[in-house]
GUNULUM-605844 format. One line per 4 residues: number of its first residue (from 1); their letters; for each residue x, y, z of N, C-alpha, C. Coordinates in pm, whole numbers, plus 50000, padded with zeros to 5 digits. Example, Ala and Ser with C-alpha at 12.3 -4.5 7.8 and 13.67 -1.06 7.14 Angstrom:
2
1) as) 51319:49431:50780:51230:49550:50780:51320:49670:50780  51285:49775:50708:51367:49894:50714:51290:50003:50787
END
This chain:
397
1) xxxx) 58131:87709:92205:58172:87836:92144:58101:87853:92010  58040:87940:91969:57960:88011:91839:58085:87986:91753  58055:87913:91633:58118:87877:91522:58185:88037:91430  58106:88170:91462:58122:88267:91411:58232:88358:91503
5) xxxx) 58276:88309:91614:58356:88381:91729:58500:88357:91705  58553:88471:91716:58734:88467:91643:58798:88354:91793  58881:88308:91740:58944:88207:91853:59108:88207:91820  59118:88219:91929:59300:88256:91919:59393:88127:91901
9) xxxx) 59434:88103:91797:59548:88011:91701:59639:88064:91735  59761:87979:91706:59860:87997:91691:59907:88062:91559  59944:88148:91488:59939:88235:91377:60059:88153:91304  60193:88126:91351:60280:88036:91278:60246:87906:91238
13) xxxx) 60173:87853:91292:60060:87698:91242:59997:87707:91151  59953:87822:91152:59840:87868:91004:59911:87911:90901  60060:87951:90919:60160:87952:90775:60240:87804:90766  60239:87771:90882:60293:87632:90848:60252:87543:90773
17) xxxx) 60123:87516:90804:60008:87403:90756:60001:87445:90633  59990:87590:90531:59964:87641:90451:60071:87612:90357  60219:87634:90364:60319:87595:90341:60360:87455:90359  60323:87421:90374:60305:87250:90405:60250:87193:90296
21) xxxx) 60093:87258:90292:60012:87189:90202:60070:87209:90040  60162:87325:90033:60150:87376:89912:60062:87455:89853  60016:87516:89930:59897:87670:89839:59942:87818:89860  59950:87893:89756:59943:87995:89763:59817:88073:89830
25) xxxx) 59864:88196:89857:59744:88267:89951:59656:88317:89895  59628:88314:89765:59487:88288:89684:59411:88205:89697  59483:88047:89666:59387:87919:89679:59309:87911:89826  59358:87978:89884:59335:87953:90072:59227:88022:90043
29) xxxx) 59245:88183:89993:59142:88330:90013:59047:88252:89986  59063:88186:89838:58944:88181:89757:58861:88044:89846  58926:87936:89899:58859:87827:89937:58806:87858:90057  58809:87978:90096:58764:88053:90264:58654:88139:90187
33) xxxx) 58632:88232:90090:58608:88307:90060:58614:88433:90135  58735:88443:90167:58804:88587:90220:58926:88636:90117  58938:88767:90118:59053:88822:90060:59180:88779:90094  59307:88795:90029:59428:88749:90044:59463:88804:90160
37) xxxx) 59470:88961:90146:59482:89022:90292:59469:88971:90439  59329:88942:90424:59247:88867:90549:59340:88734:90585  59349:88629:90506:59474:88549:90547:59606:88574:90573  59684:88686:90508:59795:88697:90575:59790:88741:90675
41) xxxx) 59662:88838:90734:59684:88919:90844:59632:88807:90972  59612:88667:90951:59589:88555:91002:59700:88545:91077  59800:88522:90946:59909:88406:90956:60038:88542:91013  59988:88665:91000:60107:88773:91111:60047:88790:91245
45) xxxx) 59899:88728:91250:59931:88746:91416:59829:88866:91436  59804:88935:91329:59762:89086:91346:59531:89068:91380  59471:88930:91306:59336:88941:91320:59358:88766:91365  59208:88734:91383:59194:88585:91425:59103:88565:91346
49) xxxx) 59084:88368:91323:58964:88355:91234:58859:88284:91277  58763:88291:91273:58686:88219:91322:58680:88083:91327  58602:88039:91470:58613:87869:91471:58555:87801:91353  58485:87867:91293:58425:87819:91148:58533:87793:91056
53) xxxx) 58571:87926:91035:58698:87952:90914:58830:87847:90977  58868:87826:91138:59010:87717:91176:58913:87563:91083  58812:87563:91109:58777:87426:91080:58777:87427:90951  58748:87477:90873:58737:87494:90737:58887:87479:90663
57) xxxx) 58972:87565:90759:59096:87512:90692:59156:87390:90765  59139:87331:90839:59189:87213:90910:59156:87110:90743  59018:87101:90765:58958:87035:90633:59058:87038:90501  59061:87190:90493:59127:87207:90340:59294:87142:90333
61) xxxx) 59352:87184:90425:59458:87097:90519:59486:87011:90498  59381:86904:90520:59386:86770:90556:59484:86765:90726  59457:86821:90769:59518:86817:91000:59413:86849:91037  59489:86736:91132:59347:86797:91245:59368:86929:91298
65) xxxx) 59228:87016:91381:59201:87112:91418:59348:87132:91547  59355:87044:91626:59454:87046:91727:59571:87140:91656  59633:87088:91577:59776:87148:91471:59757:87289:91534  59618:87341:91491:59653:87516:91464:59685:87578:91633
69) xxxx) 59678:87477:91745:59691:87551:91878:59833:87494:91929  59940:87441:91861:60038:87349:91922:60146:87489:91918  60223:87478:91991:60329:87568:92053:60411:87615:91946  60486:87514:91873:60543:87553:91737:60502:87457:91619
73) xxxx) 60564:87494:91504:60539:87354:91399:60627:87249:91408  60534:87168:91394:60635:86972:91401:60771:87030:91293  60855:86938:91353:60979:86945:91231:60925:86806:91154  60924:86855:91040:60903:86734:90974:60981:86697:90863
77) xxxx) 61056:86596:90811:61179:86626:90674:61051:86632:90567  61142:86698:90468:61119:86722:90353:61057:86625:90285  60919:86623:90185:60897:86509:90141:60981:86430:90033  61045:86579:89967:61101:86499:89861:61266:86419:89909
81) xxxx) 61256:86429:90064:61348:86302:90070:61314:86171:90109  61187:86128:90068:61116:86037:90020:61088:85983:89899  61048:86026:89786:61021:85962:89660:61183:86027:89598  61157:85892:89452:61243:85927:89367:61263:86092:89301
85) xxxx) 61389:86108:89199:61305:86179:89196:61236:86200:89017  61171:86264:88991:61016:86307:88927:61084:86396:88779  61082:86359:88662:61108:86434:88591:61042:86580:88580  60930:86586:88594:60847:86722:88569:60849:86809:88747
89) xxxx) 60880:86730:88815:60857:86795:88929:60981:86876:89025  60999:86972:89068:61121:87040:89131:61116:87015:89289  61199:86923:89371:61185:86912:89461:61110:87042:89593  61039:87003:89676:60988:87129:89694:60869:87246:89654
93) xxxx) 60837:87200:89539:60733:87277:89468:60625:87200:89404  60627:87086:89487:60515:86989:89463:60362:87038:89389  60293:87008:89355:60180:87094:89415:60085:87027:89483  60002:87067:89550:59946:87067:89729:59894:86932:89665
97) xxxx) 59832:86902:89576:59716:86736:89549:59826:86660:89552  59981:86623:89484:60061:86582:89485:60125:86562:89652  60161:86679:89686:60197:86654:89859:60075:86613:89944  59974:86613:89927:59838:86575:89996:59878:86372:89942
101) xxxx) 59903:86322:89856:59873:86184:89809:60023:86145:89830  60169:86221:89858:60256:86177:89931:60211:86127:90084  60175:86237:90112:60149:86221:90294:60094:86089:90314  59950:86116:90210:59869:85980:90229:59935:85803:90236
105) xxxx) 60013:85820:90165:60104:85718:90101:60182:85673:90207  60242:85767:90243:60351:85701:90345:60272:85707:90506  60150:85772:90502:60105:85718:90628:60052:85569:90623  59986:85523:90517:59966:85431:90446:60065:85333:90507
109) xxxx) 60174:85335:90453:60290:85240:90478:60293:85241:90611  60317:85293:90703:60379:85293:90767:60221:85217:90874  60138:85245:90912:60030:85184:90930:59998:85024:90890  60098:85000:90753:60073:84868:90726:60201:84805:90835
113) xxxx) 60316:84858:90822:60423:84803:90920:60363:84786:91050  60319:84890:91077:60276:84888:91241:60173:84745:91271  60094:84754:91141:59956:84658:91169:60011:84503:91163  60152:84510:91085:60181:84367:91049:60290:84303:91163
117) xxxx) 60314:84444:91249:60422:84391:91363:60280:84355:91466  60210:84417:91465:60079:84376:91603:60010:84228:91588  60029:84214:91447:59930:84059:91404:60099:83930:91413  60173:83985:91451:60315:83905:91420:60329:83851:91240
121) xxxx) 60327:83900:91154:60326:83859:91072:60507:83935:90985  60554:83835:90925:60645:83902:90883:60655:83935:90780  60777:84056:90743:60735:84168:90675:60811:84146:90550  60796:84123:90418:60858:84039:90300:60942:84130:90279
125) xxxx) 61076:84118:90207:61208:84147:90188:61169:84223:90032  61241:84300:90018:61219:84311:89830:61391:84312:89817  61368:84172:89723:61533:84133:89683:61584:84192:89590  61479:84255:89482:61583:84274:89360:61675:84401:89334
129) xxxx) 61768:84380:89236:61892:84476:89261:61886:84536:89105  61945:84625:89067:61972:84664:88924:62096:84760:88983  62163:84744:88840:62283:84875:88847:62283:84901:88682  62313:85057:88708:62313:85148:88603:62445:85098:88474
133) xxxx) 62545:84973:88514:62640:85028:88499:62594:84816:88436  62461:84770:88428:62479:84675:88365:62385:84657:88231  62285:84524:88188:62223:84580:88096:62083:84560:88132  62052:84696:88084:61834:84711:88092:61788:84608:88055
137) xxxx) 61832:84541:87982:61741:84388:87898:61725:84296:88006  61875:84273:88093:61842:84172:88148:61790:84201:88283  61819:84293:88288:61741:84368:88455:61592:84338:88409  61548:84362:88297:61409:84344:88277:61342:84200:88285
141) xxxx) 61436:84115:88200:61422:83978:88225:61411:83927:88382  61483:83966:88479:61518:83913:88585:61389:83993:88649  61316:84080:88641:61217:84140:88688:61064:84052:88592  61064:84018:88500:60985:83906:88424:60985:83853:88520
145) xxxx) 61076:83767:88547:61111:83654:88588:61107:83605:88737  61091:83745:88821:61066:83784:88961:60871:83772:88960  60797:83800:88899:60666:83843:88861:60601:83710:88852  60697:83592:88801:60586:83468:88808:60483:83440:88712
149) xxxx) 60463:83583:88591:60414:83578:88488:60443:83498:88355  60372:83410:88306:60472:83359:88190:60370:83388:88098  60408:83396:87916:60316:83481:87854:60220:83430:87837  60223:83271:87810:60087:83218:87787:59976:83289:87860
153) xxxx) 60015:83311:88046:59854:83364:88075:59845:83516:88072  59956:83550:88015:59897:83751:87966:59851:83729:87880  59866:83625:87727:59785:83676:87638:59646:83629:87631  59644:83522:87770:59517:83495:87806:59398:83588:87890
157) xxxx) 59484:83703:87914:59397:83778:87997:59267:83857:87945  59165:83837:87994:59041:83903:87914:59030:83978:87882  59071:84122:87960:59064:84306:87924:59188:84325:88031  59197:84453:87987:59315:84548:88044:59308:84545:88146
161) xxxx) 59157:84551:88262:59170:84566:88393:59212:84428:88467  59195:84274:88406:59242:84213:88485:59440:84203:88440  59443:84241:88332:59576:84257:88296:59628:84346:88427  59572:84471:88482:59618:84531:88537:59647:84454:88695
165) xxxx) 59516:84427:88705:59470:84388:88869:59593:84235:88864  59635:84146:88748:59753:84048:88775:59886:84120:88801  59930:84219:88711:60024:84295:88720:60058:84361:88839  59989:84388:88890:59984:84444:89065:60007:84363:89164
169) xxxx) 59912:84250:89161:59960:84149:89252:60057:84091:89256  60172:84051:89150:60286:83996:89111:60410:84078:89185  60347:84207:89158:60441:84283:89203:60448:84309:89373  60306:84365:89381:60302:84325:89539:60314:84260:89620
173) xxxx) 60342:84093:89567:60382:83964:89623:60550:83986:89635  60632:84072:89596:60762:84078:89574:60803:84104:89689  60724:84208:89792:60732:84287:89901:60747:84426:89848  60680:84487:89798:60619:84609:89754:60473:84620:89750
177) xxxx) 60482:84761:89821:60325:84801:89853:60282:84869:89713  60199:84837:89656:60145:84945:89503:60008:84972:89534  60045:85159:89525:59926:85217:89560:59881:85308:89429  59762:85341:89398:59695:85452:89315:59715:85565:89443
181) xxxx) 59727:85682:89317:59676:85825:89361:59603:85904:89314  59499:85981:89359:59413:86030:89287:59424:86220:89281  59332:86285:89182:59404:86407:89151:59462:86496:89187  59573:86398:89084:59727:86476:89041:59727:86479:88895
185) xxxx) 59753:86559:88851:59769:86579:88710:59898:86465:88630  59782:86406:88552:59931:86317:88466:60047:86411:88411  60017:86556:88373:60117:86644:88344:60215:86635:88413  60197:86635:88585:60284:86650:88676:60401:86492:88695
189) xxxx) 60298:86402:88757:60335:86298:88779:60253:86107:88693  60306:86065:88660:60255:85931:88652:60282:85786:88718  60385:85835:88778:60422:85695:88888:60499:85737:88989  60570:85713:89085:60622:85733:89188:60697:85625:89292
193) xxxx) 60799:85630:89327:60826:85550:89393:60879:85587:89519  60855:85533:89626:60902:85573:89769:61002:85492:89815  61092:85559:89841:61243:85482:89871:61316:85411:90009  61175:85417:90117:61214:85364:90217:61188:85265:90232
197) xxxx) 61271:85178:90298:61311:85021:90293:61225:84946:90478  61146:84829:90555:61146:84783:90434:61030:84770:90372  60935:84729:90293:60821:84733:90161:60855:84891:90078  60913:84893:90015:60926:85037:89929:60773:85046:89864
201) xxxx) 60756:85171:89812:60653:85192:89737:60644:85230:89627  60573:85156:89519:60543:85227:89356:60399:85214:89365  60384:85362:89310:60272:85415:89298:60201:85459:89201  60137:85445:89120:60059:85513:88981:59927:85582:88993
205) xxxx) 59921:85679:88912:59867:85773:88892:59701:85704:88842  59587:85697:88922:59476:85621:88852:59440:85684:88751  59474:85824:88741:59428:85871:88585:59468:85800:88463  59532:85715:88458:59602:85634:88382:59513:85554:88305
209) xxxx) 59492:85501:88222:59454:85397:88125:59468:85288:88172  59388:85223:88221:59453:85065:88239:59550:85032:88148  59571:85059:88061:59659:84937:87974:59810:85019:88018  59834:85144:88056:59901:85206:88080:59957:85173:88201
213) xxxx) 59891:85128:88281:59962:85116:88456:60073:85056:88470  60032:84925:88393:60166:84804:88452:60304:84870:88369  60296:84934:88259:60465:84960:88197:60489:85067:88302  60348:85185:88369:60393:85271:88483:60451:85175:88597
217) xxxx) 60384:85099:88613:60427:85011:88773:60582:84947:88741  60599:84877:88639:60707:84816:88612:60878:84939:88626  60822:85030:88550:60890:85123:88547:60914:85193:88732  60867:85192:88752:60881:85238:88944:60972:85110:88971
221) xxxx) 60917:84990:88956:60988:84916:89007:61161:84872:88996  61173:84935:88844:61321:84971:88828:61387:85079:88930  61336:85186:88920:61377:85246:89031:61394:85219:89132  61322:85134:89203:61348:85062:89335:61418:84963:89333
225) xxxx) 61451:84901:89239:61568:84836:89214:61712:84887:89252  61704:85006:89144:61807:85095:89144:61852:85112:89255  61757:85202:89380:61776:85272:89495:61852:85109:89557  61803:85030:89559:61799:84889:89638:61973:84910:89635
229) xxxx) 62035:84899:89536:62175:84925:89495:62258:85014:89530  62185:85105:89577:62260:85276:89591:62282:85309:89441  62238:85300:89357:62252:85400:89225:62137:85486:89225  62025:85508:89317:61958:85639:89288:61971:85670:89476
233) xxxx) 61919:85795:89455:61883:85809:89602:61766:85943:89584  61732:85995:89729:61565:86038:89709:61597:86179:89578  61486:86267:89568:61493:86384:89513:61542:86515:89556  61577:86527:89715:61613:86570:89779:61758:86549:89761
237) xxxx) 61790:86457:89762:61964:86434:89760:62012:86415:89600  61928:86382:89506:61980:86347:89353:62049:86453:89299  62209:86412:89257:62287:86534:89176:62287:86506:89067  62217:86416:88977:62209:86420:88860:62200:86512:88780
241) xxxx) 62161:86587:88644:62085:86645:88623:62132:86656:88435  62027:86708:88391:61994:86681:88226:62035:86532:88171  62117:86576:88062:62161:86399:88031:62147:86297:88090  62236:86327:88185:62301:86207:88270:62178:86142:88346
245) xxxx) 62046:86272:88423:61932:86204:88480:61838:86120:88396  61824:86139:88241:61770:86100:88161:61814:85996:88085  61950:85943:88138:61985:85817:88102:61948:85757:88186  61890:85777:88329:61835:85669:88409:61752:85666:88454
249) xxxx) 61648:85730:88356:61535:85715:88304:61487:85612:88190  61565:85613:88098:61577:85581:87947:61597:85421:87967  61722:85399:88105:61723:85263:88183:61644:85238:88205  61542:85255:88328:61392:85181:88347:61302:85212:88260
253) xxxx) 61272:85248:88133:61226:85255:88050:61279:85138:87963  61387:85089:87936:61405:84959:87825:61367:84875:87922  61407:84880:88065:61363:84759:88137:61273:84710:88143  61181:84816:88142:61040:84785:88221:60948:84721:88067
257) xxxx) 61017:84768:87930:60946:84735:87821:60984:84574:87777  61112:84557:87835:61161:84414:87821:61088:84317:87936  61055:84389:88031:60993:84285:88149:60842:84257:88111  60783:84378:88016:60615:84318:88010:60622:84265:87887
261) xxxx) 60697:84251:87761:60721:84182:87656:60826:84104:87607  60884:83995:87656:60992:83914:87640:61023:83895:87492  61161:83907:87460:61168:83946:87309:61123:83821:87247  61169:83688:87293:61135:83582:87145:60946:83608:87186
265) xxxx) 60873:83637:87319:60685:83691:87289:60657:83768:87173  60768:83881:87148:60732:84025:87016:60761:83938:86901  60864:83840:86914:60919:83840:86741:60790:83707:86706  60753:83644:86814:60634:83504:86795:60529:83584:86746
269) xxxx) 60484:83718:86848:60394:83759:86805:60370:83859:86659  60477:83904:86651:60457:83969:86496:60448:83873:86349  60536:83773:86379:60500:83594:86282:60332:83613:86310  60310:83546:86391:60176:83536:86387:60101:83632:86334
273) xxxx) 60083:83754:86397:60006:83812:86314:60036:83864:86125  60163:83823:86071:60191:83829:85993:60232:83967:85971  60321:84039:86058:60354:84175:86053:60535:84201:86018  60577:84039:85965:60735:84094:85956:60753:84176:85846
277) xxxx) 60678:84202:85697:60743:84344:85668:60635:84447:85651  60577:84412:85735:60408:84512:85779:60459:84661:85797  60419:84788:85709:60424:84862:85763:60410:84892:85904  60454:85001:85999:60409:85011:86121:60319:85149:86142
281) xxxx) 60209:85125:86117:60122:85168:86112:60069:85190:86268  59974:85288:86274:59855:85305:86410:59798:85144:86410  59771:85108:86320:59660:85006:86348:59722:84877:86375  59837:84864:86304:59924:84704:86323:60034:84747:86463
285) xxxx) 60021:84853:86494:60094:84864:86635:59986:84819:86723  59878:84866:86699:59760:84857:86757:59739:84690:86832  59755:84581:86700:59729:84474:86725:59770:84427:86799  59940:84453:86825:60033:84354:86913:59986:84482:87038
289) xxxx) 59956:84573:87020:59949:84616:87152:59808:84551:87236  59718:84532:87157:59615:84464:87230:59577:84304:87251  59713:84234:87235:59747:84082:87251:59846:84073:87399  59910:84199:87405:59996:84185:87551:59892:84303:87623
293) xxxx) 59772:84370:87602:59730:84428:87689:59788:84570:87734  59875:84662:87612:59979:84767:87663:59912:84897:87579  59935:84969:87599:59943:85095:87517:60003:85083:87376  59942:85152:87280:60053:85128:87173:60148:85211:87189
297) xxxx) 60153:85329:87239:60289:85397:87251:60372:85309:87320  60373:85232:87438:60415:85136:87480:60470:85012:87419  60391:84988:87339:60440:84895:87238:60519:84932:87151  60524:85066:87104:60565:85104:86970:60751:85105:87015
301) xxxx) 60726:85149:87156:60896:85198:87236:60940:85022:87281  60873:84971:87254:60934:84762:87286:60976:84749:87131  60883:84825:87018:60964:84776:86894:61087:84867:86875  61104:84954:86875:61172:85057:86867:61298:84975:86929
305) xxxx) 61303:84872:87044:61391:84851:87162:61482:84738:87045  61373:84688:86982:61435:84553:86913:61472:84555:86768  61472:84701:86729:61527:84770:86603:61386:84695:86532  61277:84689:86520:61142:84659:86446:61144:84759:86414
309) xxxx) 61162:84880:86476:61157:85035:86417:61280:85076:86458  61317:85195:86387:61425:85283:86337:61380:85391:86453  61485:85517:86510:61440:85593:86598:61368:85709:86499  61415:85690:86369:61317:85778:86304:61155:85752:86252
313) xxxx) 61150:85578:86259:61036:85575:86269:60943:85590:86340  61045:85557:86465:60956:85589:86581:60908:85726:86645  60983:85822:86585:60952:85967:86640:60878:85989:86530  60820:85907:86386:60707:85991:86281:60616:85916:86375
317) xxxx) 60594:85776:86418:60477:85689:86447:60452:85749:86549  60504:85782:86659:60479:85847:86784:60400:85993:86753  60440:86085:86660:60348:86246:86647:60262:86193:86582  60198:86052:86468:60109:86028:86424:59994:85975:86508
321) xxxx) 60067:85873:86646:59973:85868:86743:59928:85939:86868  60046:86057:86917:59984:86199:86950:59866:86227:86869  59824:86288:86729:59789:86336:86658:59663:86273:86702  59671:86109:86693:59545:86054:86667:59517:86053:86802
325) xxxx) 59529:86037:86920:59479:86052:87035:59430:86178:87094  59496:86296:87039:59409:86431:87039:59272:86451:86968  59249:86364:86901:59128:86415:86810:59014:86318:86896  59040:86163:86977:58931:86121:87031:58882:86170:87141
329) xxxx) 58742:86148:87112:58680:86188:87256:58717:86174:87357  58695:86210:87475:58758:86228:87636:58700:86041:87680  58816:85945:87707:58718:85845:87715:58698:85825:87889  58591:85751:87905:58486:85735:88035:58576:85658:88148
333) xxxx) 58578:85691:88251:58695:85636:88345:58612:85490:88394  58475:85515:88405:58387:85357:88436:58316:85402:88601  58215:85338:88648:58179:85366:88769:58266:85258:88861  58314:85316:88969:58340:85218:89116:58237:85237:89224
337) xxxx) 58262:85172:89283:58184:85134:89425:58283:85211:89540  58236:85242:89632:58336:85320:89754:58428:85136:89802  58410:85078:89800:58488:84984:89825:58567:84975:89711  58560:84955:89559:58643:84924:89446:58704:85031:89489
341) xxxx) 58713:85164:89503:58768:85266:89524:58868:85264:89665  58827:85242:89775:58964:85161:89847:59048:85087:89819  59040:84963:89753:59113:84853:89715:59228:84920:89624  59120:85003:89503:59231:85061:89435:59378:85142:89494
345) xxxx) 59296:85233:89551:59401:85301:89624:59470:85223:89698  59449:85185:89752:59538:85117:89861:59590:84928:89840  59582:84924:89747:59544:84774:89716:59517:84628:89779  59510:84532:89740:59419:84420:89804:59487:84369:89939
349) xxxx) 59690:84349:89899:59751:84296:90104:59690:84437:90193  59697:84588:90185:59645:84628:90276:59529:84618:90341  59385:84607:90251:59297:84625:90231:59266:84501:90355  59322:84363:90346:59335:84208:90402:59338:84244:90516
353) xxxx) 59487:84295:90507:59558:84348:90648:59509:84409:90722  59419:84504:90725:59298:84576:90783:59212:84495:90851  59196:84465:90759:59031:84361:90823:59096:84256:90856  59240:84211:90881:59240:84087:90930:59272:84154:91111
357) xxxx) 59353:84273:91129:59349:84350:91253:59251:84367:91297  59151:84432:91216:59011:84455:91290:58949:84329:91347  58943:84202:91287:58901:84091:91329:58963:84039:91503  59109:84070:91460:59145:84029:91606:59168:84145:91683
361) xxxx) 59090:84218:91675:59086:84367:91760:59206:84417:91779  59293:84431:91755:59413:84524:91733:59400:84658:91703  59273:84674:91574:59231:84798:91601:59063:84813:91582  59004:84930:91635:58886:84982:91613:58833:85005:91508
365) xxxx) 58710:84976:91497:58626:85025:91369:58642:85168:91300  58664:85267:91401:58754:85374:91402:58855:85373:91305  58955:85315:91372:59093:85268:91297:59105:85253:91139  59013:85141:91146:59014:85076:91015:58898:85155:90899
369) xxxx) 58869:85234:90960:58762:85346:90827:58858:85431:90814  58947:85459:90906:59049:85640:90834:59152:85530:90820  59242:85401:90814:59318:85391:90726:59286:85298:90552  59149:85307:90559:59085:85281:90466:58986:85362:90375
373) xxxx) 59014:85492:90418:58910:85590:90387:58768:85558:90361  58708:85470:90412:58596:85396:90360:58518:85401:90504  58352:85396:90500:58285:85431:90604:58272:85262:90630  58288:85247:90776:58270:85156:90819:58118:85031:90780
377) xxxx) 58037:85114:90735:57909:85036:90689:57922:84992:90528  58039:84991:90514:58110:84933:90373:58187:84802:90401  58175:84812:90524:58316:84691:90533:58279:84563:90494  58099:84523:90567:58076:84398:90484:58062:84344:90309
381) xxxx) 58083:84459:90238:58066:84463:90130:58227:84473:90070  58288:84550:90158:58456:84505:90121:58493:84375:90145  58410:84311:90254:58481:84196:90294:58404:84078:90143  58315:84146:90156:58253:83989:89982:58337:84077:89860
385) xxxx) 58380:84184:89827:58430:84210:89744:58635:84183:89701  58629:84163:89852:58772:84101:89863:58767:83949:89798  58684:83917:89795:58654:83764:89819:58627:83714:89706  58548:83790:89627:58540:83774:89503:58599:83798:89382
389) xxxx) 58744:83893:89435:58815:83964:89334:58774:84013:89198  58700:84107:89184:58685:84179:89044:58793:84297:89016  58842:84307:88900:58923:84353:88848:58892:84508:88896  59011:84596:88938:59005:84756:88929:58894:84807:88797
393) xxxx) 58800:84894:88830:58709:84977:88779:58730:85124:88766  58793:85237:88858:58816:85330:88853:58927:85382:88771  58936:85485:88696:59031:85510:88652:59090:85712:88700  59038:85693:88818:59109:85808:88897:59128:85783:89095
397) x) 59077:85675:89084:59142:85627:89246:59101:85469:89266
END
């Protein structure tokens, strides 16, 4: 059939998929380069679009071409009764890059279950528990303490990225899958957690800063704590709202600052550097922040935790380091390799898990490039790059 010849769709598939993705009937017009008109009069049934234009949006989509000829639309639940839920985000009104790197995610998972029941391998438990109703310090400790990290080798770590790339694995050894997502606006989202049991998922945003990830990762992982308990449940079902949601927030937030800095680590480390009646300055926050490998805003909210700062100091030091982070240049995310760029996303047990299926044919070369997004003539170069472990490079997937 001539790529230019109208072909008869199903017209409710083409509002489905559209509504699905999250786009308004601009983003569609404009990524077709047809008028708004021209798509609605698609999606009523009234014109057809060409096999060019179905493929074009299959693409934009992310479905396959099949979708637009199926009888009705899949019922599918809601995503947001999947992840936690999202301070900036309104269940439902995702936007489409955000629901595009949900989908991804939990097909993700669920592909790793499938792959790990075919190889018989069993599927690790995630034990830990938190409740709202005990204390953040020690939930944090007991999450330290789950991680296998002790400080001697964080403050041994060379740069932020292997800080990061240990921080991940610790966690992913717990029985949690930790995945990157790539653009979504940090405005929108910076971490995420997926609440189905069992390997739950925390997820961070690669736009992130390395030094930024692990208090993001740590912080998910409270939440999944939480859920583990029944004190949260998805975004879809959460009746929280103002205060009350932002106290359990404010919870995995002391937690997660007590789990990457153990208090007698802050009070050793401020002796040492000789900061007990040190102003708290940009630059002496600076220091202890680049001995544990964290953000200084990060750091500044661990002193803040241990009364080192006052909440009034901390809301002048905080608009002074807004201030100063607006004025630097846009900094360089670094080059990856299409393999560093899998791993990231998807991280190193899937990445294994793949290629240990593909090895014993469980699945196709096929298989293992679309749940790896990676072209199969990469794989020998994933397989020495697995092997060699170099630290995450990308700082958007």
């Amino acid at each position: 059939m001539p790529s230019n010849q109208a072909i008869a769709v199903n017209p409710s598939l083409l509002a489905w998929a559209r509504a699905e993705s999250g786009y308004a009937l601009d983003r569609v017009a404009k990524r077709l380069q047809v008028n708004e008109e021209r798509v609605a009069a698609w999606e009523a049934g009234e014109r057809q679009p060409t096999l060019r234009q179905v493929e074009n949006l299959a693409r934009f989509f992310h479905r396959p071409l099949s979708v637009f000829f199926m009888p009705r639309p899949p019922q599918l639940p809601p995503l947001a009764t999947e992840y936690r839920r999202l301070p900036d985000v309104e269940p439902g009104q995702e936007s489409p890059e955000l629901r595009l790197a949900l989908r991804q995610m939990l097909t993700r998972r669920e592909n790793a279950l499938n792959l790990m029941g075919e190889l018989g391998e069993a599927i690790p438990e995630f034990s830990l528990r938190a409740h709202l109703q005990g204390s953040p310090i020690e939930v944090g400790q007991r999450l330290r303490q789950a991680t296998g990290v002790d400080v001697a080798t964080q403050l041994g770590w060379a740069n932020e990225y292997e800080a990061w790339r240990e921080w991940r694995a610790a966690v992913e050894q717990m029985g949690v899958l930790v995945f990157q997502f790539a653009k979504v606006s940090l405005g929108e989202v910076r971490g995420l957690a997926l609440l189905r049991t069992p390997m739950p998922v925390a997820a961070v945003n690669g736009k992130e800063i390395p030094e930024a990830r692990a208090f993001t990762l740590c912080h998910e992982v409270v939440h999944l704590m939480l859920a583990a308990s029944n004190e949260e449940v998805s975004a879809a079902r959460e009746q929280r709202r103002g205060n009350e949601w932002l106290d359990v927030e404010r919870f995995a937030e002391v937690a997660a600052s007590h789990a990457l800095v153990p208090e007698n680590a802050l009070r050793d480390m401020i002796g040492q550097l000789g900061l007990q009646r040190a102003e708290w300055s940009i630059e002496n926050v600076r220091r202890i922040a680049k001995k544990f490998r964290l953000t200084p805003l990060a750091t500044a909210t661990r002193l803040r935790e241990s009364d080192f700062m006052t909440w009034a100091q901390y809301n002048q030091w905080r608009d002074q380091w807004q201030a100063y982070v607006a004025a630097l240049p846009p900094r360089s995310g670094g080059f990856a390799t299409p393999m560093e760029k899998a791993v990231n996303r998807a991280g190193r047990p899937f990445a294994q898990l793949v290629l240990e299926a593909l090895s014993a044919n469980r699945i196709t070369s096929v298989d293992a490039s679309r749940y790896l997004d990676l072209k199969f003539e990469h794989f020998d170069k994933l397989r020495a790059h697995l092997a060699t472990g170099p630290g995450d490079m990308s700082s958007d997937e």
